[in-house]
PDB file of N, CA, C and O in Angstrom:
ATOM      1  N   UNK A   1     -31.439 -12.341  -5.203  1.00  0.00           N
ATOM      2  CA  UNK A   1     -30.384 -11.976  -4.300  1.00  0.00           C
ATOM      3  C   UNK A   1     -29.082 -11.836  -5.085  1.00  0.00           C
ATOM      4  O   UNK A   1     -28.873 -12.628  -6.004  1.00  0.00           O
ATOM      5  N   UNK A   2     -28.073 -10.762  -4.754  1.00  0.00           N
ATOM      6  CA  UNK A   2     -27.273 -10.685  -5.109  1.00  0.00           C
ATOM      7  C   UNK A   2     -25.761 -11.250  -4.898  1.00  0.00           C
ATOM      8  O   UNK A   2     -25.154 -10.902  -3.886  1.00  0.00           O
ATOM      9  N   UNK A   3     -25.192 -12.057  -5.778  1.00  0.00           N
ATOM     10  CA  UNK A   3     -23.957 -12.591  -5.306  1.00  0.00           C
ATOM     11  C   UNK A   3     -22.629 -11.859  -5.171  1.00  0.00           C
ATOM     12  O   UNK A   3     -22.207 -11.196  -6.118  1.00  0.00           O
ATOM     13  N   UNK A   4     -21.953 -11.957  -4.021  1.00  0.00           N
ATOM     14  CA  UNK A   4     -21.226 -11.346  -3.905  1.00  0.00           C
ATOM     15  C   UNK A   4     -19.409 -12.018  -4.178  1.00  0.00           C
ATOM     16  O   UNK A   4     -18.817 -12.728  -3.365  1.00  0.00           O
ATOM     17  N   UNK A   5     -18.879 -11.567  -5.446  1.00  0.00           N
ATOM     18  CA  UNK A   5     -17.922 -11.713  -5.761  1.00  0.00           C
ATOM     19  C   UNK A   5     -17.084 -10.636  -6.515  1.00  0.00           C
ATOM     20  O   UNK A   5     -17.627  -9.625  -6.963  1.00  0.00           O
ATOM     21  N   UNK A   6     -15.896 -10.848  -6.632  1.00  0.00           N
ATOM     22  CA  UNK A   6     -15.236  -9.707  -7.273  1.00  0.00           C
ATOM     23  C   UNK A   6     -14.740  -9.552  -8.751  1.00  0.00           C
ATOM     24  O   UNK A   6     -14.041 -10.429  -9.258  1.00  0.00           O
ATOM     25  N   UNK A   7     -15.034  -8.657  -9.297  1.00  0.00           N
ATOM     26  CA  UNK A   7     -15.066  -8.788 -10.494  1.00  0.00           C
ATOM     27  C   UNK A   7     -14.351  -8.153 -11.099  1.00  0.00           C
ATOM     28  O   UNK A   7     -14.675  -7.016 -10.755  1.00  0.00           O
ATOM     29  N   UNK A   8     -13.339  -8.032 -11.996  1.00  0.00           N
ATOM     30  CA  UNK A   8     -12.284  -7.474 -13.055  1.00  0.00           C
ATOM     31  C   UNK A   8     -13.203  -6.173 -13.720  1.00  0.00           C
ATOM     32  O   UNK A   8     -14.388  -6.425 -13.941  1.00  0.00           O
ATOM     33  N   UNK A   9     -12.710  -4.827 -14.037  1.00  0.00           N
ATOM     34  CA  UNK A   9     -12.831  -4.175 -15.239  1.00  0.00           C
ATOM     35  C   UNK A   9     -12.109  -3.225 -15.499  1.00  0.00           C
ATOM     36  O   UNK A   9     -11.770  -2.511 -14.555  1.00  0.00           O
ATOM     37  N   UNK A  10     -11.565  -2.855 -17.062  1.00  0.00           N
ATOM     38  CA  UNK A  10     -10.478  -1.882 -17.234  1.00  0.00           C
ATOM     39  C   UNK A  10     -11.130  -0.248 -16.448  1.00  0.00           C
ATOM     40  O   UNK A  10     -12.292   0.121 -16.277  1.00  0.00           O
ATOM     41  N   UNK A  11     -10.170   0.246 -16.201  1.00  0.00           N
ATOM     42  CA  UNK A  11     -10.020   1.431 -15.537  1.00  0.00           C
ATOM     43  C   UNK A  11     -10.648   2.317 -16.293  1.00  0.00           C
ATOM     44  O   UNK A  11     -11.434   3.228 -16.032  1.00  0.00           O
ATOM     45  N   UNK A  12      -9.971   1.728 -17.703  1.00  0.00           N
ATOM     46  CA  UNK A  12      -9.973   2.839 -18.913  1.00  0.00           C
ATOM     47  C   UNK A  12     -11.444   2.880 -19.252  1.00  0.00           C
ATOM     48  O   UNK A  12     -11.540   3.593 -20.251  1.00  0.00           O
ATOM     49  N   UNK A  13     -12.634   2.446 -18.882  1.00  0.00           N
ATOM     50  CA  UNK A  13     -13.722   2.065 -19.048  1.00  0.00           C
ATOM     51  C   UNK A  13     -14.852   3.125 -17.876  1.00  0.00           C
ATOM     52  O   UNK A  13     -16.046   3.389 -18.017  1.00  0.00           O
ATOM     53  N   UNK A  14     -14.316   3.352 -17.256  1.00  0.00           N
ATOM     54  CA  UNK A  14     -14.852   3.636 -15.934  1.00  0.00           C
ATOM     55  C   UNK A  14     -14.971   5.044 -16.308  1.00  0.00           C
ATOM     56  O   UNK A  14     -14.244   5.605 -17.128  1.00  0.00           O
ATOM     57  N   UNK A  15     -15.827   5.524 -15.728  1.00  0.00           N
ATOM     58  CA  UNK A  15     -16.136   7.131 -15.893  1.00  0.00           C
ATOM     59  C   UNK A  15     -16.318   7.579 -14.759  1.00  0.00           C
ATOM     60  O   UNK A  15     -15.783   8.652 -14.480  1.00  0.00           O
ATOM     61  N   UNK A  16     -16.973   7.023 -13.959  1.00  0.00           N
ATOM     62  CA  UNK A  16     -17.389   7.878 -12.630  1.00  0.00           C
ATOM     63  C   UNK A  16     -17.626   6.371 -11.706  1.00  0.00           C
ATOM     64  O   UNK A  16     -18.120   5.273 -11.963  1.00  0.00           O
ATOM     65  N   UNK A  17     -16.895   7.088 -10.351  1.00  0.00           N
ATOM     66  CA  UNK A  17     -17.210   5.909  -9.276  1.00  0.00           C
ATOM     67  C   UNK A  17     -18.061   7.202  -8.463  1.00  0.00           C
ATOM     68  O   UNK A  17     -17.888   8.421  -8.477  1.00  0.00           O
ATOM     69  N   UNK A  18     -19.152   6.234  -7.690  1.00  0.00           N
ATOM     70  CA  UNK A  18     -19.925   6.774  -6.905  1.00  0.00           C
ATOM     71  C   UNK A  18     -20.174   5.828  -5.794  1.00  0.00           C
ATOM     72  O   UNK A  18     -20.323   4.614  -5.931  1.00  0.00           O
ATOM     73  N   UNK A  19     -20.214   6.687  -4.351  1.00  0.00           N
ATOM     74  CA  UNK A  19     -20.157   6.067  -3.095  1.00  0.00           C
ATOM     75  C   UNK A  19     -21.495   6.711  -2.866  1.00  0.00           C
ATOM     76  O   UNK A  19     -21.586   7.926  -2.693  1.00  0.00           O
ATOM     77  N   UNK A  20     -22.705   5.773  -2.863  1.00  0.00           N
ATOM     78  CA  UNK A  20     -24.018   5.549  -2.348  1.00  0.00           C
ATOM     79  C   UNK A  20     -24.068   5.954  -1.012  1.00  0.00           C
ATOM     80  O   UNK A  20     -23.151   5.328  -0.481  1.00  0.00           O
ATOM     81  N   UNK A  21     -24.535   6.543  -0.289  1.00  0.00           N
ATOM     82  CA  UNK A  21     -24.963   7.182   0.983  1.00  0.00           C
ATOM     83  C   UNK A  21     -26.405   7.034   1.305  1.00  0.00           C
ATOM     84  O   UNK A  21     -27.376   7.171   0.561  1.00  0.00           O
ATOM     85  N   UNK A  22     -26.339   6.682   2.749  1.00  0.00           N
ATOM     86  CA  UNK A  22     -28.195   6.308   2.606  1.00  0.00           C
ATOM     87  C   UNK A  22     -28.854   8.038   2.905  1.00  0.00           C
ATOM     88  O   UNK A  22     -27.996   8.822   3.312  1.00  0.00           O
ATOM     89  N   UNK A  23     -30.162   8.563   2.737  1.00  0.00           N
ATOM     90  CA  UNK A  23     -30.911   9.456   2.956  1.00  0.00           C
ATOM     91  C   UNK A  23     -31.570   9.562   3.368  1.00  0.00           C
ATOM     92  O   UNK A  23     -32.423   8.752   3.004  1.00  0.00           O
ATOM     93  N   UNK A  24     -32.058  10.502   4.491  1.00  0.00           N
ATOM     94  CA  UNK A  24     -33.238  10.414   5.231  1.00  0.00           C
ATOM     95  C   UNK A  24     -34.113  11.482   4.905  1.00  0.00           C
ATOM     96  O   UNK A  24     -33.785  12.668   4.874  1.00  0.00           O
ATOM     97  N   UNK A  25     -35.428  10.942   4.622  1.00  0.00           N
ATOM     98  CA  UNK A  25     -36.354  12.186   4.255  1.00  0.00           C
ATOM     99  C   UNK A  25     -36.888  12.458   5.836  1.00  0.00           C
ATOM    100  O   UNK A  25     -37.356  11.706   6.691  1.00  0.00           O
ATOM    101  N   UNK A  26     -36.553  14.068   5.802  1.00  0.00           N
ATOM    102  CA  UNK A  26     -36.915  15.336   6.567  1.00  0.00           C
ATOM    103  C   UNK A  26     -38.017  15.551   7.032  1.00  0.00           C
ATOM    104  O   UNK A  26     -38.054  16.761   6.810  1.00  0.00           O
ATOM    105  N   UNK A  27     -39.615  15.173   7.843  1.00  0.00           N
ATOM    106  CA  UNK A  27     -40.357  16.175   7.640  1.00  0.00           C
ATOM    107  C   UNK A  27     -40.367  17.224   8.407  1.00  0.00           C
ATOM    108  O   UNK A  27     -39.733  17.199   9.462  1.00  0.00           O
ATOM    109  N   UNK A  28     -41.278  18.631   7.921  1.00  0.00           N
ATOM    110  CA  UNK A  28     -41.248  19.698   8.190  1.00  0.00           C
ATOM    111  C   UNK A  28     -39.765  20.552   8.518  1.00  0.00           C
ATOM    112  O   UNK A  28     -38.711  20.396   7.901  1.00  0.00           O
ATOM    113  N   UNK A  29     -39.946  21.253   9.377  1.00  0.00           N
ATOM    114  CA  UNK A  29     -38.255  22.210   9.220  1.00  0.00           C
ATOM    115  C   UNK A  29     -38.029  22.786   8.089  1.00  0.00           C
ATOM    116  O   UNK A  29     -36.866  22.985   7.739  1.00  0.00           O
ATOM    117  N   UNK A  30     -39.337  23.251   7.123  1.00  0.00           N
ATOM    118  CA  UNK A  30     -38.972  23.946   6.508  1.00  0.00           C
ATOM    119  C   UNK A  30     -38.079  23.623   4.859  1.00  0.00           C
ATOM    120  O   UNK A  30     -37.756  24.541   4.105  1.00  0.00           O
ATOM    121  N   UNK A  31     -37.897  22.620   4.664  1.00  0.00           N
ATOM    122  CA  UNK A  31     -37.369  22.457   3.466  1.00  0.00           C
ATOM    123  C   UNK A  31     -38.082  21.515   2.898  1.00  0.00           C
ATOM    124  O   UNK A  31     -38.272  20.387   3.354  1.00  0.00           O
ATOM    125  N   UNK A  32     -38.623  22.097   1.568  1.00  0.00           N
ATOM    126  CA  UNK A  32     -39.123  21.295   0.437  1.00  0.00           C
ATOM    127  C   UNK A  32     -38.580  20.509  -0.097  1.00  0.00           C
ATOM    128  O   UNK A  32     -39.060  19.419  -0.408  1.00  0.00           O
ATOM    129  N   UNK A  33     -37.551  20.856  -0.302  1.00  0.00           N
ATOM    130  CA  UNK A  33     -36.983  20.048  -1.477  1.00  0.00           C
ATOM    131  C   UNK A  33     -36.086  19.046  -0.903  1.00  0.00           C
ATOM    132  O   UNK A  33     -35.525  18.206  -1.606  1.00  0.00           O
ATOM    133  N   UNK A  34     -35.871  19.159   0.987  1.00  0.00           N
ATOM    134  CA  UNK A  34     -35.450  17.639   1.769  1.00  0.00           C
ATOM    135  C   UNK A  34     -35.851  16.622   0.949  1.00  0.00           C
ATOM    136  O   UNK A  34     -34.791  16.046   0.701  1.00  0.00           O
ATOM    137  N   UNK A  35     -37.044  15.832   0.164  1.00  0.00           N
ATOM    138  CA  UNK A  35     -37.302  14.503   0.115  1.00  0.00           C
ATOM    139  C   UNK A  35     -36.672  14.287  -1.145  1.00  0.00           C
ATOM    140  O   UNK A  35     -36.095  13.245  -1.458  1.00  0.00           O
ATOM    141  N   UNK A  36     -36.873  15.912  -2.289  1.00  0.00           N
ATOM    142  CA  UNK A  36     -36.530  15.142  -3.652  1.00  0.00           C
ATOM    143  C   UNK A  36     -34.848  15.482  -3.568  1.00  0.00           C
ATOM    144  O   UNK A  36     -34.467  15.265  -4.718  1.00  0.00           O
ATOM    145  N   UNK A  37     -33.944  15.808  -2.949  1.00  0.00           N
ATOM    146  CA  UNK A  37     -32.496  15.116  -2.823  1.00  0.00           C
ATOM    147  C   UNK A  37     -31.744  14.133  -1.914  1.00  0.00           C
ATOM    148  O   UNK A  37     -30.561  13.821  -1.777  1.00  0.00           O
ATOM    149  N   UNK A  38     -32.925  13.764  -1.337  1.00  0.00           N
ATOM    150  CA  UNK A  38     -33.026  12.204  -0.995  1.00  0.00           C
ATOM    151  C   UNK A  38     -33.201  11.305  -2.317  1.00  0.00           C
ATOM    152  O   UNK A  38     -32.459  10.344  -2.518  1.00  0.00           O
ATOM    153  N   UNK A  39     -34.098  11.627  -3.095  1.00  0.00           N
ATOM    154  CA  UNK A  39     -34.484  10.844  -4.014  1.00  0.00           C
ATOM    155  C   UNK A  39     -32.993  10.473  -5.082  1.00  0.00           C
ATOM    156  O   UNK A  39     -32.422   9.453  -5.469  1.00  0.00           O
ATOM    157  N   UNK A  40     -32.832  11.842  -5.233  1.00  0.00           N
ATOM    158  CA  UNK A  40     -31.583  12.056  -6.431  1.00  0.00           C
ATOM    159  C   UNK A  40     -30.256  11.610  -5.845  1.00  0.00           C
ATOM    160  O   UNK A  40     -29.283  11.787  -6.578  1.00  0.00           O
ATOM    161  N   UNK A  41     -30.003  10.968  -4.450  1.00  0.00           N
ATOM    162  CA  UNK A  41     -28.666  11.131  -4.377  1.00  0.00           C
ATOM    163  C   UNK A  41     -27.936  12.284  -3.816  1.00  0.00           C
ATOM    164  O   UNK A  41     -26.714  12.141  -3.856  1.00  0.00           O
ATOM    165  N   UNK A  42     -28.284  13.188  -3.396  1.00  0.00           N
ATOM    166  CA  UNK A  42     -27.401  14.795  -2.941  1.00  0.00           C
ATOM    167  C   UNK A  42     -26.680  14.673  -2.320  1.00  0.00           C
ATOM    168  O   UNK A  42     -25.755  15.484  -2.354  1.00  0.00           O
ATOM    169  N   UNK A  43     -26.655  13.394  -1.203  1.00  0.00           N
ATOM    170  CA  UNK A  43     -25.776  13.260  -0.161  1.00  0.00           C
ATOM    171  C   UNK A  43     -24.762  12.102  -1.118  1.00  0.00           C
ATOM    172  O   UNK A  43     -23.673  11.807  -0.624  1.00  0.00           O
ATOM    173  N   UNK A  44     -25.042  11.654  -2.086  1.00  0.00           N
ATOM    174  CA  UNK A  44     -23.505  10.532  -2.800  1.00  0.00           C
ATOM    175  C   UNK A  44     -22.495  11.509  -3.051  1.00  0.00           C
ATOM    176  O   UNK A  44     -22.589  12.668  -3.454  1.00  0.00           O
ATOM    177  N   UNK A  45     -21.174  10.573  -2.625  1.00  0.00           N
ATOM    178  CA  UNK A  45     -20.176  11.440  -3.550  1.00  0.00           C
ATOM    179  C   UNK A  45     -19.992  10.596  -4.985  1.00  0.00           C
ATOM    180  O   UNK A  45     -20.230   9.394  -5.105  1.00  0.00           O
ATOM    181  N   UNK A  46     -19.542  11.438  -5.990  1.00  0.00           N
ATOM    182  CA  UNK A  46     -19.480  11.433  -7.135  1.00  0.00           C
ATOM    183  C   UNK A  46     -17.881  11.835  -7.588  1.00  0.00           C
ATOM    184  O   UNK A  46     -17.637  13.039  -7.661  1.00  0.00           O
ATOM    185  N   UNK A  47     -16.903  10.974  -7.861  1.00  0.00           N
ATOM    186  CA  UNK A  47     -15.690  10.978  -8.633  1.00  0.00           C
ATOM    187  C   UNK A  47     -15.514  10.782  -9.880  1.00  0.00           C
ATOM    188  O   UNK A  47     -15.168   9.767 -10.485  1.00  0.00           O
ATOM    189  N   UNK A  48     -15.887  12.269 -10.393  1.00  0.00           N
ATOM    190  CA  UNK A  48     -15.557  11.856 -12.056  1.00  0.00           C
ATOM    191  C   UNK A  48     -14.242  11.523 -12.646  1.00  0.00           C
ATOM    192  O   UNK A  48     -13.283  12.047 -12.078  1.00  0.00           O
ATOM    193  N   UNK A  49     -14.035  10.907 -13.474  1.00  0.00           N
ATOM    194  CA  UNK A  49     -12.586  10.162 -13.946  1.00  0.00           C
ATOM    195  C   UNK A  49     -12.572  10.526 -15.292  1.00  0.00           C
ATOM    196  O   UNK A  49     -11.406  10.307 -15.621  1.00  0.00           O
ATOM    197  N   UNK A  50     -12.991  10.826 -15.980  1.00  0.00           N
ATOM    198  CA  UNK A  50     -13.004  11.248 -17.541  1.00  0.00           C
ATOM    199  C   UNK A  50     -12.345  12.232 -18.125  1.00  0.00           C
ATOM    200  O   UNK A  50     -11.932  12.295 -19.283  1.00  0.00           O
ATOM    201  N   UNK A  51     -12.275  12.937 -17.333  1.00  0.00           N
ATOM    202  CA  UNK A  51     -10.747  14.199 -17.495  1.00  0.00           C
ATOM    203  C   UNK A  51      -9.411  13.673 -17.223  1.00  0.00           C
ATOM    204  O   UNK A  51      -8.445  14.212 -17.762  1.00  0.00           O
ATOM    205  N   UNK A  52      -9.218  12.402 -16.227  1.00  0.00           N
ATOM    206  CA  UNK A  52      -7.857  12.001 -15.831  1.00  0.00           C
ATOM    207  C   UNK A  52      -6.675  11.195 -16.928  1.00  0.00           C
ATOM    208  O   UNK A  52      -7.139  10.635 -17.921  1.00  0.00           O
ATOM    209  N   UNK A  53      -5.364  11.176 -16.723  1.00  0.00           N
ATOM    210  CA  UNK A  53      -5.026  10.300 -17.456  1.00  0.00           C
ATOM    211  C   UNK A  53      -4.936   8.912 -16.741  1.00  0.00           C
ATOM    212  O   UNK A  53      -5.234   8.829 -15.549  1.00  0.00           O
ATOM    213  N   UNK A  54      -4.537   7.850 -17.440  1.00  0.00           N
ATOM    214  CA  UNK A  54      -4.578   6.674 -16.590  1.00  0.00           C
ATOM    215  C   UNK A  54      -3.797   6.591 -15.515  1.00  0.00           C
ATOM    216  O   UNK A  54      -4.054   5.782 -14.624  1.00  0.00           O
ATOM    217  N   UNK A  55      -2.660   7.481 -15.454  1.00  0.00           N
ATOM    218  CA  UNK A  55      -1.834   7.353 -14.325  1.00  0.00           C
ATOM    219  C   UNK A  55      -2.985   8.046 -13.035  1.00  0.00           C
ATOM    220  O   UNK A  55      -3.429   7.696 -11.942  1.00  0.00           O
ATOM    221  N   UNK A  56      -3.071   8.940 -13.752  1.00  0.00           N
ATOM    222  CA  UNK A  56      -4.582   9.820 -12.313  1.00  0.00           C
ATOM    223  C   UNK A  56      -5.316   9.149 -11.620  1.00  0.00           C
ATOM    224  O   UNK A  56      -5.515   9.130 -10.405  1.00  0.00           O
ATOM    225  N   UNK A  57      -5.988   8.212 -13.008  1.00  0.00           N
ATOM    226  CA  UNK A  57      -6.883   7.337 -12.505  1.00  0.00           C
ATOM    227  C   UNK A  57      -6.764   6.250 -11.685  1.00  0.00           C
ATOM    228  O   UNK A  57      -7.767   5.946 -11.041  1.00  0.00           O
ATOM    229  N   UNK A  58      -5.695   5.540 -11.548  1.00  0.00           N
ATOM    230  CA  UNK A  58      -4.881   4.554 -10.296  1.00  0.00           C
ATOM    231  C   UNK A  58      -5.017   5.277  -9.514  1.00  0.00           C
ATOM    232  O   UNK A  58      -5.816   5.134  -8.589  1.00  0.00           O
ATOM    233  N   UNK A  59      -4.068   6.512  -9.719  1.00  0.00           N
ATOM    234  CA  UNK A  59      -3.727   7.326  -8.088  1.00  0.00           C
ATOM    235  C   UNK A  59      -5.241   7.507  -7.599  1.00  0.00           C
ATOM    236  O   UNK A  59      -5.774   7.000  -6.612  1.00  0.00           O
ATOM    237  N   UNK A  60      -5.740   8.288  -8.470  1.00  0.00           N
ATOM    238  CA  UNK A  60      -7.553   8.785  -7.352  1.00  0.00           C
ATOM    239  C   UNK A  60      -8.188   7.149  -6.916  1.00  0.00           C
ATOM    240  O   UNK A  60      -8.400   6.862  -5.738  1.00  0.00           O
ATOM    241  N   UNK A  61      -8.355   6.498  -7.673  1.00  0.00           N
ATOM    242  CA  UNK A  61      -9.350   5.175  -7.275  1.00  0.00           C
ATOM    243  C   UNK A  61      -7.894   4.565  -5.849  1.00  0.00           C
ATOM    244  O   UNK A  61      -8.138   3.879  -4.857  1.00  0.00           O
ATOM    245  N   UNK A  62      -6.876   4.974  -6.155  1.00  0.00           N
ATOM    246  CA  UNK A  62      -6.182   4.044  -5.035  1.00  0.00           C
ATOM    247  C   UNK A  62      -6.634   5.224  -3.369  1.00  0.00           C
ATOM    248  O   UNK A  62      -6.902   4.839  -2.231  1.00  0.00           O
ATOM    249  N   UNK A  63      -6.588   5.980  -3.658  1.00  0.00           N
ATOM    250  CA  UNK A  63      -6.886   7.182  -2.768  1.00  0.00           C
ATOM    251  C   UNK A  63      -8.310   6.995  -2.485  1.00  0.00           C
ATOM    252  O   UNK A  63      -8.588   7.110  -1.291  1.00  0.00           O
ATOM    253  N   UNK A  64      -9.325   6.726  -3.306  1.00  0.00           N
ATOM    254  CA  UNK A  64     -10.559   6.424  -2.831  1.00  0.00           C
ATOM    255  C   UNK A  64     -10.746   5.027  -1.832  1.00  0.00           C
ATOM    256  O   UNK A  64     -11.334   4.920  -0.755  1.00  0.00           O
ATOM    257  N   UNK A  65      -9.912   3.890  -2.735  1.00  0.00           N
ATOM    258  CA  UNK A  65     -10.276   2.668  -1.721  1.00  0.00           C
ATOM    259  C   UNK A  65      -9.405   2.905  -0.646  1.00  0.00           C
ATOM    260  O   UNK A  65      -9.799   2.279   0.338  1.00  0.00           O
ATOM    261  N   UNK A  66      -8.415   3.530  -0.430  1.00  0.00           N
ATOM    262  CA  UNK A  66      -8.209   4.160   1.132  1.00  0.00           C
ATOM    263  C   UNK A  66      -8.662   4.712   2.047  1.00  0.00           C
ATOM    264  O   UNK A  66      -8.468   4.222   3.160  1.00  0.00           O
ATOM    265  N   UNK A  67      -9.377   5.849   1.922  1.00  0.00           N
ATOM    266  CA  UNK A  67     -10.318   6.633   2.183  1.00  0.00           C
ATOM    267  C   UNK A  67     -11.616   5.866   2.954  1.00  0.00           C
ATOM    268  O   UNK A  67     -12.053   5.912   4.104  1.00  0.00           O
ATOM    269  N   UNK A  68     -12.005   5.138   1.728  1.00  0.00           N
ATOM    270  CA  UNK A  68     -13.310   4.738   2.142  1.00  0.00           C
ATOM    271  C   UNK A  68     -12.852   2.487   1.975  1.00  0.00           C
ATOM    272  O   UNK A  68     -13.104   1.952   0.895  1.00  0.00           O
ATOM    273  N   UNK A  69     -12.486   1.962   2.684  1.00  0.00           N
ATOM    274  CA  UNK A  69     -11.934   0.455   2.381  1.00  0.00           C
ATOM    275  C   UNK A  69     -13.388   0.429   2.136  1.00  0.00           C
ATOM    276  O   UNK A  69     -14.349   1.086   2.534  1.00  0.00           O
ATOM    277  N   UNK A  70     -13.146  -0.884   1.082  1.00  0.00           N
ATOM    278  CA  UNK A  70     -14.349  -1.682   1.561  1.00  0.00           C
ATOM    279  C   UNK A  70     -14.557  -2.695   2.723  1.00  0.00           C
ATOM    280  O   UNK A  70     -13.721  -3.303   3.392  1.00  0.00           O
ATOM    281  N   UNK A  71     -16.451  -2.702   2.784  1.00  0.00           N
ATOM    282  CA  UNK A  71     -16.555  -3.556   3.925  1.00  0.00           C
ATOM    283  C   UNK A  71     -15.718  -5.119   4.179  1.00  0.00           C
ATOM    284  O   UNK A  71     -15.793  -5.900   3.231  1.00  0.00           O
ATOM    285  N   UNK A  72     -15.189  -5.431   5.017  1.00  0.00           N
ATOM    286  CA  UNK A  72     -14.442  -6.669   5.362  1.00  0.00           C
ATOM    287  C   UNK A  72     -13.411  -6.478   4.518  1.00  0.00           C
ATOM    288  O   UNK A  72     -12.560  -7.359   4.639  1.00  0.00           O
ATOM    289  N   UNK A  73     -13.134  -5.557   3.606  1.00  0.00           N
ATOM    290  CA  UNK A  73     -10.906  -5.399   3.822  1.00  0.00           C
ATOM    291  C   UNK A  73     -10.380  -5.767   4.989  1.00  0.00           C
ATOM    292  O   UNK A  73     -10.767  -5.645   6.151  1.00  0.00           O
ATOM    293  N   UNK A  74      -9.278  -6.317   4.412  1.00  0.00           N
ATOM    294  CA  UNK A  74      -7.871  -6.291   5.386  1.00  0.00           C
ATOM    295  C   UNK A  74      -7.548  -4.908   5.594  1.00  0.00           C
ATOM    296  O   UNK A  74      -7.863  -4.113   4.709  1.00  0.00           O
ATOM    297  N   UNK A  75      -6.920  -4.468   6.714  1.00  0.00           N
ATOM    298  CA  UNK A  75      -6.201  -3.569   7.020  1.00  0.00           C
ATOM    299  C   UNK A  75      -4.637  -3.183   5.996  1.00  0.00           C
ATOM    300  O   UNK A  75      -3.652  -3.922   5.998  1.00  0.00           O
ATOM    301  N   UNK A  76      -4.690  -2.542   5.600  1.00  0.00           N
ATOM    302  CA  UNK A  76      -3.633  -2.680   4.288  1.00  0.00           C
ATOM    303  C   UNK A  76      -3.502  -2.895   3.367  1.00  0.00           C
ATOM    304  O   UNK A  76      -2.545  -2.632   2.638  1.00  0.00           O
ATOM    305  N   UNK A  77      -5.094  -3.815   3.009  1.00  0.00           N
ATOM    306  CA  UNK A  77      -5.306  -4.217   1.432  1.00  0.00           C
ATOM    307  C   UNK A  77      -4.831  -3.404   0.283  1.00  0.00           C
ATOM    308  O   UNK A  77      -4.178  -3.760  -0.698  1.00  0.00           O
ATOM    309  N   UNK A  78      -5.333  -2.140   0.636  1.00  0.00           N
ATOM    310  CA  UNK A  78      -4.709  -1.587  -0.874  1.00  0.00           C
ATOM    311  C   UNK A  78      -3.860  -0.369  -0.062  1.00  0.00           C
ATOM    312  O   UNK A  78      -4.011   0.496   0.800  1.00  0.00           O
ATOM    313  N   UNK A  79      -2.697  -1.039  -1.125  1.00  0.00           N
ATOM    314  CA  UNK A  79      -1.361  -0.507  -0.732  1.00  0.00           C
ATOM    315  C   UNK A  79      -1.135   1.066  -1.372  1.00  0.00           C
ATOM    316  O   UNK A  79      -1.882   1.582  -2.203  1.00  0.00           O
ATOM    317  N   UNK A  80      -0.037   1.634  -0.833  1.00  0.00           N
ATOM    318  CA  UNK A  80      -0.125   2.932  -0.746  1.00  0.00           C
ATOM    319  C   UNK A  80       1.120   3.122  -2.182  1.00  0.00           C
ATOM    320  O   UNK A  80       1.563   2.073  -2.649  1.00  0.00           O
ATOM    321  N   UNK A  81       1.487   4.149  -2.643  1.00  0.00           N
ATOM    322  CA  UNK A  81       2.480   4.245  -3.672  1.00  0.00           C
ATOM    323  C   UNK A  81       3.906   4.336  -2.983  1.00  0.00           C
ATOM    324  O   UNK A  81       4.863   4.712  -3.660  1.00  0.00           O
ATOM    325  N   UNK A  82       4.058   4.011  -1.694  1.00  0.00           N
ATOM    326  CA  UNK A  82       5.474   4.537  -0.761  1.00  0.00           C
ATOM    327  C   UNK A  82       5.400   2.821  -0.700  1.00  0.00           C
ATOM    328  O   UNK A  82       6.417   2.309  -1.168  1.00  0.00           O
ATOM    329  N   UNK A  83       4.572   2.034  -0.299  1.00  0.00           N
ATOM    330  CA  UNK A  83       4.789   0.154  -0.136  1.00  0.00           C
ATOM    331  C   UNK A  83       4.768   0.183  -1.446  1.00  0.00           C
ATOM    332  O   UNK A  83       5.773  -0.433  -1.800  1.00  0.00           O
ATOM    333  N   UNK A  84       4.210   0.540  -2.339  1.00  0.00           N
ATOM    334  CA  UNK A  84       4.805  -0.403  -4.086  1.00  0.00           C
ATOM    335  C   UNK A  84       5.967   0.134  -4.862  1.00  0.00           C
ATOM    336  O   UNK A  84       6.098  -0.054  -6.071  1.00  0.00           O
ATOM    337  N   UNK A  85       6.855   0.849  -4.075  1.00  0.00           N
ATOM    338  CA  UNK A  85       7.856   1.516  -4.685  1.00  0.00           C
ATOM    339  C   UNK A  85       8.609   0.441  -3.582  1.00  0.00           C
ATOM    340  O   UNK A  85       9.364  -0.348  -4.150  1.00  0.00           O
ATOM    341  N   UNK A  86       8.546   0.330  -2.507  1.00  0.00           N
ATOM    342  CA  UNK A  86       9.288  -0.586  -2.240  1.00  0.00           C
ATOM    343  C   UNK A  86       9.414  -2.016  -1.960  1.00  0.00           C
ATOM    344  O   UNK A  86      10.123  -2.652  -1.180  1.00  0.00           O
ATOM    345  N   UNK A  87       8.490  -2.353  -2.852  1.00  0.00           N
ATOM    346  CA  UNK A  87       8.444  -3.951  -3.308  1.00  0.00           C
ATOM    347  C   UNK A  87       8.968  -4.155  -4.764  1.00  0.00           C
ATOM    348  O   UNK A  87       9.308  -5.245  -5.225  1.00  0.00           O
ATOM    349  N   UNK A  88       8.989  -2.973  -5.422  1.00  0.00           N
ATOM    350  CA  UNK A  88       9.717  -3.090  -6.814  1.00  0.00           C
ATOM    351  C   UNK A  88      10.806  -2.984  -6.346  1.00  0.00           C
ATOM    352  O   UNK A  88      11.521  -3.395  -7.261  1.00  0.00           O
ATOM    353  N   UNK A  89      11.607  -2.643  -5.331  1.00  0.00           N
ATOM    354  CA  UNK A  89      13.316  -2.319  -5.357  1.00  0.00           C
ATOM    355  C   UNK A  89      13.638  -4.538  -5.104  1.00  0.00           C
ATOM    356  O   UNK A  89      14.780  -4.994  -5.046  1.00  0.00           O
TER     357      UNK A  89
END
């Protein structure tokens, strides 16, 4: 079983975040290839980060955990760049 805690890692490390989506294999209706992009993932999204600079890379991953919070966030947890501009003043 897996423990669930949170864990630190540089940004600068990260290449691609991917949001897992569950899949349902299809039958019949005509499409073959329904089960094997179930298999592969077709329905994940995929955010590549390897082209970005580090400033990018905050902004997109802060834009992603908005987008999509994680399960049992607070409402507001991750703050927007308009609240951390005004906690630095």
């Amino acid at each position: 079983m897996l423990e669930e805690r949170t864990r630190t890692l540089a940004l600068a490390d990260v290449s691609e975040l991917r949001m897992v989506r569950p899949s349902y294999k299809r039958v019949g209706g005509g499409a073959p290839r329904g089960t094997f992009g179930s298999l592969v993932g077709a329905t994940d999204l995929v955010f590549n980060l390897d082209i970005l600079t580090p400033h990018e890379r905050r902004d997109v991953v802060r834009r992603i955990l908005q987008a999509f919070p994680p399960e049992g966030a607070k409402p507001g947890a991750v703050a927007s760049p308009a609240s951390e501009a005004s906690q630095a003043r």
